[in-house]
C-alpha positions as CSV (number, residue, x, y, z in Angstrom):
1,X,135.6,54.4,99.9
2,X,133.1,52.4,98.4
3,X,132.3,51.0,95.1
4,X,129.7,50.6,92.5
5,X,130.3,46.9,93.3
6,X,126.5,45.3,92.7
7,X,124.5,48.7,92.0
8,X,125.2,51.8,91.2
9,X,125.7,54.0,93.8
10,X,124.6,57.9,94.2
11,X,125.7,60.9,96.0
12,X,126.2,64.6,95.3
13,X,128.8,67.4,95.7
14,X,127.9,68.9,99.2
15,X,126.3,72.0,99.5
16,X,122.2,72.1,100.4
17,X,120.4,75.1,101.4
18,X,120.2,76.3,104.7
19,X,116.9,76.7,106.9
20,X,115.8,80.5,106.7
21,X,115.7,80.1,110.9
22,X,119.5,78.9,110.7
23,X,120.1,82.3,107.8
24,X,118.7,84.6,110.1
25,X,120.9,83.5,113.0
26,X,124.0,83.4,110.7
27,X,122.8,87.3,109.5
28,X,122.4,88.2,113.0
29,X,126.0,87.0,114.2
30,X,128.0,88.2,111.0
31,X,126.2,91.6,111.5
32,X,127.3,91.7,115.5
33,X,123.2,91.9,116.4
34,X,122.0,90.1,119.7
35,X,122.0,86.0,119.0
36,X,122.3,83.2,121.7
37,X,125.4,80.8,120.9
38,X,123.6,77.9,122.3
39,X,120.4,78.5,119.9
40,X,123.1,79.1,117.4
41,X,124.4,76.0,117.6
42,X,121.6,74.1,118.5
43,X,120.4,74.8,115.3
44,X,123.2,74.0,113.2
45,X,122.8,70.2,114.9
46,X,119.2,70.1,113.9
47,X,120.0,71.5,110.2
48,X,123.1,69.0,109.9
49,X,120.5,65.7,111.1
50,X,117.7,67.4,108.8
51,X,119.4,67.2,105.8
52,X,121.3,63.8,106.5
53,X,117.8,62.3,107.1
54,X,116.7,63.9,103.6
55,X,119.4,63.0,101.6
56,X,118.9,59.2,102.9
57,X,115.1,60.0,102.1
58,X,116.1,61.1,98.7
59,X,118.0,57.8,97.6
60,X,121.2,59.1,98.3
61,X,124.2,56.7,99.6
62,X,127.0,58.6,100.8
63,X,125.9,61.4,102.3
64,X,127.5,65.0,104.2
65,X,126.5,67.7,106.0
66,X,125.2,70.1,103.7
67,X,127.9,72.2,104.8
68,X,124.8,73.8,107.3
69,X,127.2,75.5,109.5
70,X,129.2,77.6,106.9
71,X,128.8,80.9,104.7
72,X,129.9,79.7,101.8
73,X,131.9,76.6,100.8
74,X,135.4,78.6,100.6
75,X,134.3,81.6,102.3
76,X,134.3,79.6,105.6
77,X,138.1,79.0,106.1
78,X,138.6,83.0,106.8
79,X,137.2,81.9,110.0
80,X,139.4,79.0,110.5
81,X,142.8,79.8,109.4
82,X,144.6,82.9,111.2
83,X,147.0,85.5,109.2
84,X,144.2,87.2,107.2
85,X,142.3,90.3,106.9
86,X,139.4,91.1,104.9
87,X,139.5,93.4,101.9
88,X,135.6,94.8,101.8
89,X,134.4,95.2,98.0
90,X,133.4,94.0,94.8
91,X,134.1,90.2,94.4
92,X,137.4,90.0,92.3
93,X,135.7,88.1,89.0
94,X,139.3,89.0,87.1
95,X,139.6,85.1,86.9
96,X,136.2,85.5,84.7
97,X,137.5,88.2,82.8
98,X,137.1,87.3,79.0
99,X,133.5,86.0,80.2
100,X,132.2,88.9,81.1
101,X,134.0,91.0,78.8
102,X,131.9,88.6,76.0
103,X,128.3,89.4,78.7
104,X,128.9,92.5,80.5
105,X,125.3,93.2,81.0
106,X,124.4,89.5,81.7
107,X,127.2,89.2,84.3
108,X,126.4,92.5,86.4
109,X,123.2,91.2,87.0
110,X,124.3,87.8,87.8
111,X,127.2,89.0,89.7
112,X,124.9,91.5,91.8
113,X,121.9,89.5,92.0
114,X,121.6,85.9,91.2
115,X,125.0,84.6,92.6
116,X,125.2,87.2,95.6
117,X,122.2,88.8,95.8
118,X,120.6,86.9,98.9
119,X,123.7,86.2,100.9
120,X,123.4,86.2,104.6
121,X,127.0,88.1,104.3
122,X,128.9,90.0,101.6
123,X,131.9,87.6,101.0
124,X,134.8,90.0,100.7
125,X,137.9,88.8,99.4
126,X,140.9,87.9,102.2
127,X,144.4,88.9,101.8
128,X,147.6,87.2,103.7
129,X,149.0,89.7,105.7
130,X,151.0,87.1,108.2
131,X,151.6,83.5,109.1
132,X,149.3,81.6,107.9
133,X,148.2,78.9,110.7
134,X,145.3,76.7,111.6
135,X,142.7,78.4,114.4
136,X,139.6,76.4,113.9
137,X,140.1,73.2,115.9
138,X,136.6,73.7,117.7
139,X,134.5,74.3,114.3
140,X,135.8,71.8,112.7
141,X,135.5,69.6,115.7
142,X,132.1,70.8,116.4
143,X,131.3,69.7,112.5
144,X,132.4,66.4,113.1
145,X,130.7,65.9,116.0
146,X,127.0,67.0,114.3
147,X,127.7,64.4,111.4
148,X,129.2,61.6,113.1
149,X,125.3,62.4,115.6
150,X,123.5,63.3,112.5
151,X,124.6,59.9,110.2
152,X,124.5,57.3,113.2
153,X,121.8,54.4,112.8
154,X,120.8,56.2,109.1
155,X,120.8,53.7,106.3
156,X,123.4,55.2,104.4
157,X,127.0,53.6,102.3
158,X,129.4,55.9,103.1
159,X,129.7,59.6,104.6
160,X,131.7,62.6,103.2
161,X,132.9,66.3,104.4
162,X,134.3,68.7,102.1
163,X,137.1,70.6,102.8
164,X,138.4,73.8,100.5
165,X,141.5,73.3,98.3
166,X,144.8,75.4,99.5
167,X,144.8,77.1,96.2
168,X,140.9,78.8,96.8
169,X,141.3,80.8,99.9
170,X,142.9,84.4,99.4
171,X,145.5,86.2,98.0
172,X,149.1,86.5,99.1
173,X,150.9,89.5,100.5
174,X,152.9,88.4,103.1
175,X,155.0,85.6,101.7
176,X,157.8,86.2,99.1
177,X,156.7,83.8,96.5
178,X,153.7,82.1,95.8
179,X,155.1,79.0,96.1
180,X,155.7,79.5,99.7
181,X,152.4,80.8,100.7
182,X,150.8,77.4,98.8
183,X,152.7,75.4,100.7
184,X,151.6,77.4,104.2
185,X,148.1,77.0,103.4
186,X,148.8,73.6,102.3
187,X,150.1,72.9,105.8
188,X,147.6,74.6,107.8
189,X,144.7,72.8,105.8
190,X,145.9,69.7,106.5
191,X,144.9,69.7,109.9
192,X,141.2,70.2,108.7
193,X,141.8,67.4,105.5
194,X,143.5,64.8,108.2
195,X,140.7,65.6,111.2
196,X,138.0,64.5,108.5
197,X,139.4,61.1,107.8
198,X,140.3,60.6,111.3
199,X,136.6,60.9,112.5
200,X,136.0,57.7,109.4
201,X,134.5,60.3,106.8
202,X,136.1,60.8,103.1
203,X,137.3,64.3,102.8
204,X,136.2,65.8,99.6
205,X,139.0,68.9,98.5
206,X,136.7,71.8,96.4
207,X,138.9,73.3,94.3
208,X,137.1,75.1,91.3
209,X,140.5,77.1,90.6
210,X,141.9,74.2,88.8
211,X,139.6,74.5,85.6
212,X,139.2,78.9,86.8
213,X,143.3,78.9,86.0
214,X,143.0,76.9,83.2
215,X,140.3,78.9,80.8
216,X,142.1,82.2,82.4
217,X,142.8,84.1,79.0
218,X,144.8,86.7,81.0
219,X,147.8,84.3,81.2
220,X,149.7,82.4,79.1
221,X,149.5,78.8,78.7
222,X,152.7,78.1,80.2
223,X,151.9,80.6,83.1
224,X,148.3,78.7,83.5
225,X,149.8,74.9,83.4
226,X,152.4,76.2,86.1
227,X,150.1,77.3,88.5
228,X,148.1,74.3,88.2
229,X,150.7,72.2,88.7
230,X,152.2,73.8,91.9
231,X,148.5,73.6,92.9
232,X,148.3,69.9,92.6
233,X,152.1,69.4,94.2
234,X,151.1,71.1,96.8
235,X,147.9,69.8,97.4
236,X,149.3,66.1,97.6
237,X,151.7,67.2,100.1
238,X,149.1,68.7,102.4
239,X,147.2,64.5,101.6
240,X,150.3,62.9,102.2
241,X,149.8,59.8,104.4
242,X,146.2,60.9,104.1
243,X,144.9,56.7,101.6
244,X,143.7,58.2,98.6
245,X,141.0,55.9,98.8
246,X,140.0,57.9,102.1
247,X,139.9,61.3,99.5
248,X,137.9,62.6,96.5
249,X,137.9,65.9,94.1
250,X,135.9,68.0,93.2
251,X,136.5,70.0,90.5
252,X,133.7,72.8,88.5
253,X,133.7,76.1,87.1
254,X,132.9,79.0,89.3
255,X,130.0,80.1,87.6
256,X,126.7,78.5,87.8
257,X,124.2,79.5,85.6
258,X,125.8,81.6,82.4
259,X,126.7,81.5,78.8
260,X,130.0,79.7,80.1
261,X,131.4,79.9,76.7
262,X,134.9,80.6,78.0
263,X,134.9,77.3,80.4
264,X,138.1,74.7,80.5
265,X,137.6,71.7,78.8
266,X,137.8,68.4,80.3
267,X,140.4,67.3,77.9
268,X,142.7,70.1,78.7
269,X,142.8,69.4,83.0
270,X,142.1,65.6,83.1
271,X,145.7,64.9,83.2
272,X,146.2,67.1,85.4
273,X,143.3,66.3,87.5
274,X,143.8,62.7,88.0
275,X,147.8,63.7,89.3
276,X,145.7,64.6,92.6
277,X,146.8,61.6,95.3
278,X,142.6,61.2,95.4
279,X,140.6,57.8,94.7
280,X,137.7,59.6,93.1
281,X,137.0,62.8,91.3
282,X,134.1,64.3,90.6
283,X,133.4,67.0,87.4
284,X,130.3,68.9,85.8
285,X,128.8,66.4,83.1
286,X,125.1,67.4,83.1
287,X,124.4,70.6,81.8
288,X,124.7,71.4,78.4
289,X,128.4,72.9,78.3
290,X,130.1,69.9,79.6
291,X,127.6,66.9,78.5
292,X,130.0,65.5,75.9
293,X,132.7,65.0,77.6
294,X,132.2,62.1,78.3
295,X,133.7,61.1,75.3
296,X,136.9,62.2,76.8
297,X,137.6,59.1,78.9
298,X,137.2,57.3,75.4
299,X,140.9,58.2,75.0
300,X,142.2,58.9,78.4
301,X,142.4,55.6,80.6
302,X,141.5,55.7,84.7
303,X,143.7,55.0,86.9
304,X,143.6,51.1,88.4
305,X,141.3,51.5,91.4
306,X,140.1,54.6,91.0
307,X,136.4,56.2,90.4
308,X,134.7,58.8,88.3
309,X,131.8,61.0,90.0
310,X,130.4,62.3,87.5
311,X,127.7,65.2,87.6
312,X,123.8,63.5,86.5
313,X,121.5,66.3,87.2
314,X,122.8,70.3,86.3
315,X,123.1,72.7,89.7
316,X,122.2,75.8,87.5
317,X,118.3,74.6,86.5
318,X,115.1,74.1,88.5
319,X,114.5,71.6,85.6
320,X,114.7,68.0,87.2
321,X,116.5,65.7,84.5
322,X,114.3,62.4,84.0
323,X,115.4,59.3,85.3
324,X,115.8,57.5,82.1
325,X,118.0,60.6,81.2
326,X,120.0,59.9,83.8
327,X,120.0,56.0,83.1
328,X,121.9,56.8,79.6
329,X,124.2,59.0,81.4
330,X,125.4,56.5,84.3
331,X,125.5,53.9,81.0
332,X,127.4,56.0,79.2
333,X,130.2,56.4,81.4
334,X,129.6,53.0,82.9
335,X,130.3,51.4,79.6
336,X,133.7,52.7,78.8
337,X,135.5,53.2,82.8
338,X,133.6,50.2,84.0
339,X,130.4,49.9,86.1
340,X,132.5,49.7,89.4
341,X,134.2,52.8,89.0
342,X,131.0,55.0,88.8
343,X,129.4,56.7,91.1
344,X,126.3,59.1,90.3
345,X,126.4,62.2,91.2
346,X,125.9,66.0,90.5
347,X,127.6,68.7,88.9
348,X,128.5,71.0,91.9
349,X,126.8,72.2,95.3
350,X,123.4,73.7,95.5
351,X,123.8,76.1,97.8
352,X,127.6,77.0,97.6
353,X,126.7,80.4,99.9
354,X,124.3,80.4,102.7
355,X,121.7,82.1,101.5
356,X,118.5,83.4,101.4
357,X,117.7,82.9,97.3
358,X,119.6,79.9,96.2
359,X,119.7,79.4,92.5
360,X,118.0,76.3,92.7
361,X,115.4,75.8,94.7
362,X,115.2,73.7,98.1
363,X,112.5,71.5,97.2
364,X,113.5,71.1,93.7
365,X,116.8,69.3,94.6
366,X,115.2,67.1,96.8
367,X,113.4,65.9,93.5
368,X,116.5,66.0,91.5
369,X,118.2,63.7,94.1
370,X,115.1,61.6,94.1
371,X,115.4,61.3,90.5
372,X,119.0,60.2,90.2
373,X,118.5,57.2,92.6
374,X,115.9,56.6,90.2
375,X,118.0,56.7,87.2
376,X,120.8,54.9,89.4
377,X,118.0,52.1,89.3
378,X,117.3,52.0,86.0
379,X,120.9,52.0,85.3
380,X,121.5,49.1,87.9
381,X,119.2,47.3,86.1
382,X,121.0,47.5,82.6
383,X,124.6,46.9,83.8
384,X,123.9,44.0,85.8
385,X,120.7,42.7,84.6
């Protein structure tokens, strides 16, 4: 993994909007209407070198595959992992519960419209019904394959692919305890974490559920610390012999764009966060919930060799931060982790779902990438003069 060693260096969370050309083949093969596989795929190779050549374009230095060929950044491993079945409904927002409860009317609109509303596919929550095994060796290898073609001879640092965290990718009614179907998932997701740093790429673990669990008013404390924490044991068991240095976090909320009132603070999952066997970690510190938090690694001390991503530019605004904004941000954290152990990025993914309306819009987070190599600059400039 590299370092903030002479500049600072940029990158971002994973997720880009898809190519309404690439959507309407997705739609056509979810919904079981005539597509050809090779156009299919064909197109996902394009989309994959597209957006690598845009990110480089854009100023960023360690770049992924926009996750082009998936429905949604969790949503994806129903295809991949065998002993599920899809529960058709409402999405189960019970781990939003006091949030809603305090904006009913603002979350049934969200909910229905602005989160979902353009999906090339309802994404139904999944339920364990049997062993749970990994069955998507040729996905994942095909992924590979179209970043390793779509990032050779571009000038970038350093490449990434994220990967889902065991604790994000359905409910459990097969194994006795929820211990054991953690550690199953764990397992089978390891073949898709190790596969990533095998091919030279960092694998970056999504797991929003860490800070979900944590501002979950339903539970108690004690009941929302435990889960975490058999989240985490199990994760590093599915990394083990995986160099931390090869791995990074990703940690957000769940919600985008919302009053968010109810959101985990930093201080409360830091510790927690930085027991993950990763060598970077990367957290919402843009918008306007989360900003000051920065303040928090004041009092908690990094790790020797590790780094700090934190968010520069907000995933839930089609406002694009200025640079110099962005210059006090990188300073900020700069000055009390150390220059070296930041990296600029952003808050979460842009386009977390494939679909047709992303919250933010396409060509506006070209310009917000475009503006925190600027501010990267700026910052470069103060920390090393």
């Amino acid at each position: 993994m590299e370092r903030s060693t002479d500049r600072i260096l940029t990158t971002h969370v994973g997720s880009l909007a898809r190519p309404v050309d690439l959507l309407d083949l997705m739609k056509a093969k979810v919904n079981g209407a005539p597509y050809a596989e090779e156009d299919y795929a064909r197109r996902i190779s394009a989309a994959v070198a597209e957006v690598v050549s845009k990110q480089v374009e854009s100023g960023i230095d360690i770049v992924t595959d926009g996750e082009q060929s998936k429905l949604g950044f969790s949503a994806y491993v129903s295809e991949r992992l065998a002993g599920y079945e899809a529960r058709p409904g409402a999405i189960d927002s019970a781990e939003f519960s006091q949030e809603v409860a305090a904006f009913p009317e603002y979350y049934e609109r969200y909910f229905g419209k602005a989160m979902h509303g353009g999906a090339v596919a309802k994404i139904n929550p999944v339920a364990c019904i049997g062993p749970v095994s990994y069955k998507g060796i040729d996905a994942l290898n095909k992924d590979i394959e179209n970043l390793k073609a779509a990032v050779a001879g571009v000038d970038k640092v350093d490449v990434f692919m994220p990967a889902v965290a065991p604790g994000g990718v359905g409910g459990n009614e097969y194994y006795p305890t929820e211990e054991e179907y953690l550690q199953a998932v764990g397992e089978a997701m390891r073949t898709e974490y190790k596969a990533i740093v095998d091919a030279g790429f960092i694998v970056q673990i999504d797991d929003p559920w860490m800070t979900v669990v944590r501002g979950d008013g339903s539970l108690s404390l004690d009941d929302r610390l435990r889960k975490i924490e058999l989240a985490v044991e199990v994760l590093n068991h599915s990394l083990r012999g995986i160099p931390p240095e090869q791995v990074r976090l990703h940690t957000c909320y769940g919600i985008n764009e919302g009053p968010r009132i109810h959101d985990a603070e930093l201080k409360d999952i830091v510790g927690i966060m930085l027991k993950v066997n990763a060598g970077a970690y990367s957290f919402e510190a843009a918008n306007p919930r989360h900003e000051h938090e920065y303040h928090v690694w004041e009092d908690v001390k990094l790790p020797e060799g590790k780094l700090i991503i934190p968010g520069m530019v907000a995933h839930a605004s089609n406002i694009v931060e200025h640079p110099e904004l962005i210059c006090e941000r990188i300073v900020r954290f700069a000055n009390i982790v150390g220059r070296e152990n930041v990296i600029a990025g952003t808050d979460c993914g842009f386009s977390t779902q494939a679909t047709y309306t992303p919250e933010v819009h396409p060509t506006v987070v070209w310009a917000k990438f475009q503006a925190i190599a600027a501010g990267a600059q700026l910052a470069t400039k103060q920390l090393w003069g």
